[in-house]
N, C-alpha and C positions, 0 to 999 in steps of 0.2 A: 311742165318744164319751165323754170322759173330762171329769169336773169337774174347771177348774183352781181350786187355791188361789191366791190373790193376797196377798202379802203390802203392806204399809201404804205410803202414797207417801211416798218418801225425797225431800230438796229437789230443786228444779229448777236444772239450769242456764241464766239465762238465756241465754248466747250461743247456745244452743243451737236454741233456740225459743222462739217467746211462746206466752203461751197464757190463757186470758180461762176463769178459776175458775168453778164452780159451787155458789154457797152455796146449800146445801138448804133454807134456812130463808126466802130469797126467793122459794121454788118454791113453787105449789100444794101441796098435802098429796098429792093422787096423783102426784106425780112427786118423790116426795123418797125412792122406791125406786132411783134411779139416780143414779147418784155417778160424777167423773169420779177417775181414780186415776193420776198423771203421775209419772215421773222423768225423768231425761237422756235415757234411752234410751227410753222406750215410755211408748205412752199406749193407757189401760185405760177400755172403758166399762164400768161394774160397774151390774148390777141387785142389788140386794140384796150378798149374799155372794158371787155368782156371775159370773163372765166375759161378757159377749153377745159383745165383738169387742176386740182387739189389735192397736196396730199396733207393730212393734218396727226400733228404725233406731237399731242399735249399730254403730260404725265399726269396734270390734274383732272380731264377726263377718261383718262385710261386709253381701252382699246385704238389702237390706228385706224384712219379709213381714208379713202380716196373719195372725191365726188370727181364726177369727168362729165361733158359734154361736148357739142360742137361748136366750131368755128364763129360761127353765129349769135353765139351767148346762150344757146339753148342748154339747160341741160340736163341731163338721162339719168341720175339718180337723184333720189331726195335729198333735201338741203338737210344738212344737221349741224347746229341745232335745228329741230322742226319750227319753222314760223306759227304765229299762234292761227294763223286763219287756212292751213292746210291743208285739203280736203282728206288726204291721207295722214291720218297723225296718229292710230293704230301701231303697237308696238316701238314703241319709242327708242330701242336698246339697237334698231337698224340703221348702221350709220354706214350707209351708201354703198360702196367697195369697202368692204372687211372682213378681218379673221375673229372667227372665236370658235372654241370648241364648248361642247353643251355639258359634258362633264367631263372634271377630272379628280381621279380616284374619288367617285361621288357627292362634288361638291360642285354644285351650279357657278360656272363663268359665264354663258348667256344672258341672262335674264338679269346674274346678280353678279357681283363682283366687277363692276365695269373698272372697275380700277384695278382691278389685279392683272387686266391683261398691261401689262407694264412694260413701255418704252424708254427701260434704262436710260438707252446710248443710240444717238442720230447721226448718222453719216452721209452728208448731199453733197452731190457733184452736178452739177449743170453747165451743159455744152453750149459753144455757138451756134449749131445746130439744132438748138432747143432741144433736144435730148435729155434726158437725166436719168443720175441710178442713185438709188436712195436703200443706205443697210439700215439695219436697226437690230439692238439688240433689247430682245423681248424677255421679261421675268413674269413667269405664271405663279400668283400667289394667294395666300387668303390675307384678308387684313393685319399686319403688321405681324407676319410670318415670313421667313426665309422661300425663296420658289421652289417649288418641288418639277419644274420643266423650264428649261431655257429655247431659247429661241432666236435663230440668227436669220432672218429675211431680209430678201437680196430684190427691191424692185428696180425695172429697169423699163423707162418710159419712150418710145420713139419718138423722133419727131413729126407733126405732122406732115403730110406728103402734100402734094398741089391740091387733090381732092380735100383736103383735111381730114384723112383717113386715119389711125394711129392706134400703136398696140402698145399693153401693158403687160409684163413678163414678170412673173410672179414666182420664186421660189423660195421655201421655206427649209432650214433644216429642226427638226426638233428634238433636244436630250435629254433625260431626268436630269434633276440637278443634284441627287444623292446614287447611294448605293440600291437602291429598291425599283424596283418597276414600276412602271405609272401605269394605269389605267384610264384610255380616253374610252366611254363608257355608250354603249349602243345607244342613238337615234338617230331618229330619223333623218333629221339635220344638225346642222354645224359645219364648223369651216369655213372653207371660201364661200362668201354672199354679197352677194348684189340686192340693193333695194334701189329699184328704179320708180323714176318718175311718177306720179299721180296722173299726168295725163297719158300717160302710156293704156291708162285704163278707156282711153274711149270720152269720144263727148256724142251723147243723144240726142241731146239738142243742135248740135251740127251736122249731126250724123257721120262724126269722126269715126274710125271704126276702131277697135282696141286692137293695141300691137297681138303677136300673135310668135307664142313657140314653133320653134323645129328642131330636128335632131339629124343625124349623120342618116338614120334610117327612116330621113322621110316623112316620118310621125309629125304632126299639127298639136299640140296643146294635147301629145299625148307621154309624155316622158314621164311623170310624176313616180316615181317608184320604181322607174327602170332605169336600165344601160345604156350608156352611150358614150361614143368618143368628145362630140360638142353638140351643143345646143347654141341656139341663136334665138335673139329676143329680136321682131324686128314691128317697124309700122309707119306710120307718118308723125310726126310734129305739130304743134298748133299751127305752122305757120304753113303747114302740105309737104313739108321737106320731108324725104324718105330718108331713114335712116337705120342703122342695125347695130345688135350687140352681139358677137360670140363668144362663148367660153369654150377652151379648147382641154380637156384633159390629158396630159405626159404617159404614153404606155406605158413609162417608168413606175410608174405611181403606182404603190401595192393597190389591188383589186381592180386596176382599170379594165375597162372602164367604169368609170364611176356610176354610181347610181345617183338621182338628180334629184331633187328637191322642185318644182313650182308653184309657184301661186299666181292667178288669174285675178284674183279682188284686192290684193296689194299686193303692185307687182312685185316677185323675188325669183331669184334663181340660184341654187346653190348646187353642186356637188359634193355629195356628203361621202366621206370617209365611212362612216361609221353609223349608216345607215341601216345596215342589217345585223351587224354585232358590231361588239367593242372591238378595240387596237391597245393590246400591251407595248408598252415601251419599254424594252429591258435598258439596264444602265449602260452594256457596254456598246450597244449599236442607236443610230441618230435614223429617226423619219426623216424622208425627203421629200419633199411634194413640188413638183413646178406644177404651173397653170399659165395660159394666155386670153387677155381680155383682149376681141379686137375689135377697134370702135369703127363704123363704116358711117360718115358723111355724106350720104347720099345709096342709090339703092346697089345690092348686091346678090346675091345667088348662092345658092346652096354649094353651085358646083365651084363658087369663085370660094365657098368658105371650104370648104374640103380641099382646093389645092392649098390655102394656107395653113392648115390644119397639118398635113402634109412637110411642108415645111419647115413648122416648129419642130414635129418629131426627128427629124433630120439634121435639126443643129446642135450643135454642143451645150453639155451644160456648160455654164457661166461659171 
């Protein structure tokens, strides 16, 4: 879990995104630790010196992704671009919080086409409350082809709480962009993914112990191919701080619960749509997916991530 340095906000483009400033000197005195840090490309919630969350939607490296961590400067996905002395540098195409689908109408966006997952159009709004909701409008394409799937995602970032607790609210609609159907095409994974930290893997020589899966039903590092409402990544920090991740899956969400994706030796997490068969997209109806990442600053419980879990399904869409 590595401290990023940030270097200073260079101007904004407006066409790019608006975006609603945060003067420190309008703020309380205990909230003028947090500063919002913008350019064309990415928008930065700074505590202090330090990173808590990133979103970044450069058109010249394609796909979107978010990095987040805690209050502290720690943080719980890998840094992308990957540093070159990274103990985890393994699949390179995993950039921290992000979407991509593994096929469409049989042509690889994973692996390949990092540019096709395309962020036309940026839209940021950030509160005095450090809040923010960031749309985007996404074109799925192959190299210098019209998109054959649009894409309108709606994130919406909490503020952190006194704990530095905070959630990420995730929804996506998706439409063909012609008269024909799309085909997002069976595996195992794809979609929503998390790639977290390298030290989330455990140190031996300290006898850190590796974070550790669970699910709504209890299961330990046993979801990989099964259901579930959420899963939670949770464990200690370099530095002994306890800390956790959930993913929460929308009953809404065709096939929920979803089936999960994990990996133990580089950590990931995903709930995959389209894990046991493909998802046609006809032209005249849109996918909807919401999802909630909830980041926990300190330690929490199964039973504290189930009444939030709870909660989500309970509120309105956005």
């Amino acid at each position: 879990m590595r401290r990023l340095p940030i270097r200073p906000t260079f101007t904004m483009l407006a066409l790019l995104f608006v975006a609603t400033p945060v003067v420190a000197a309008d703020l309380p005195a205990a909230d003028q630790t947090f500063v919002w840090q913008q350019t064309e490309t990415n928008l930065t919630l700074m505590h202090g010196e330090r990173m808590v969350w990133q979103h970044v939607h450069d058109r010249r490296t394609g796909k979107p992704f978010m990095r987040f961590g805690l209050l502290d400067g720690t943080e719980l996905t890998r840094p992308w671009p990957i540093p070159d002395d990274y103990p985890k540098s393994d699949h390179s195409w995993h950039k921290a919080l992000w979407w991509s689908w593994k096929s469409i109408d049989g042509v690889n966006y994973w692996e390949q086409h990092q540019e096709g997952t395309d962020p036309v159009d940026v839209r940021v709004q950030t509160f005095d409350d450090h809040s923010a909701k960031i749309v985007l409008t996404i074109h799925y394409h192959q190299p210098n082809q019209p998109p054959v799937v649009k894409e309108t995602r709606n994130i919406s970032v909490s503020p952190p709480d006194e704990g530095g607790n905070y959630q990420i609210d995730w929804t996506a609609e998706f439409t063909a962009a012609s008269a024909q159907p799309v085909v997002f095409g069976q595996n195992s994974y794809g979609g929503l993914a998390i790639r977290f930290s390298a030290e989330c893997c455990g140190n031996n020589e300290t006898g850190r112990s590796a974070w550790v899966f669970r699910d709504d039903l209890e299961r330990t590092n046993q979801t990989n191919d099964r259901q579930a409402r959420w899963v939670s990544y949770s464990g200690q920090t370099p530095s002994g701080r306890d800390a956790a991740v959930a993913v929460f899956d929308h009953p809404e969400n065709p096939r929920h619960p979803a089936f999960w994706q994990l990996r133990n030796q580089y950590p990931y997490l995903n709930p995959s749509l389209t894990c046991r068969e493909s998802f046609t997209l006809e032209p005249d109806r849109a996918l909807v997916l919401r999802y909630r990442i909830a980041i926990f600053d300190g330690p929490t419980s199964p039973e504290k991530i189930e009444e939030l879990w709870k909660s989500f399904v309970q509120e309105r869409r956005p």
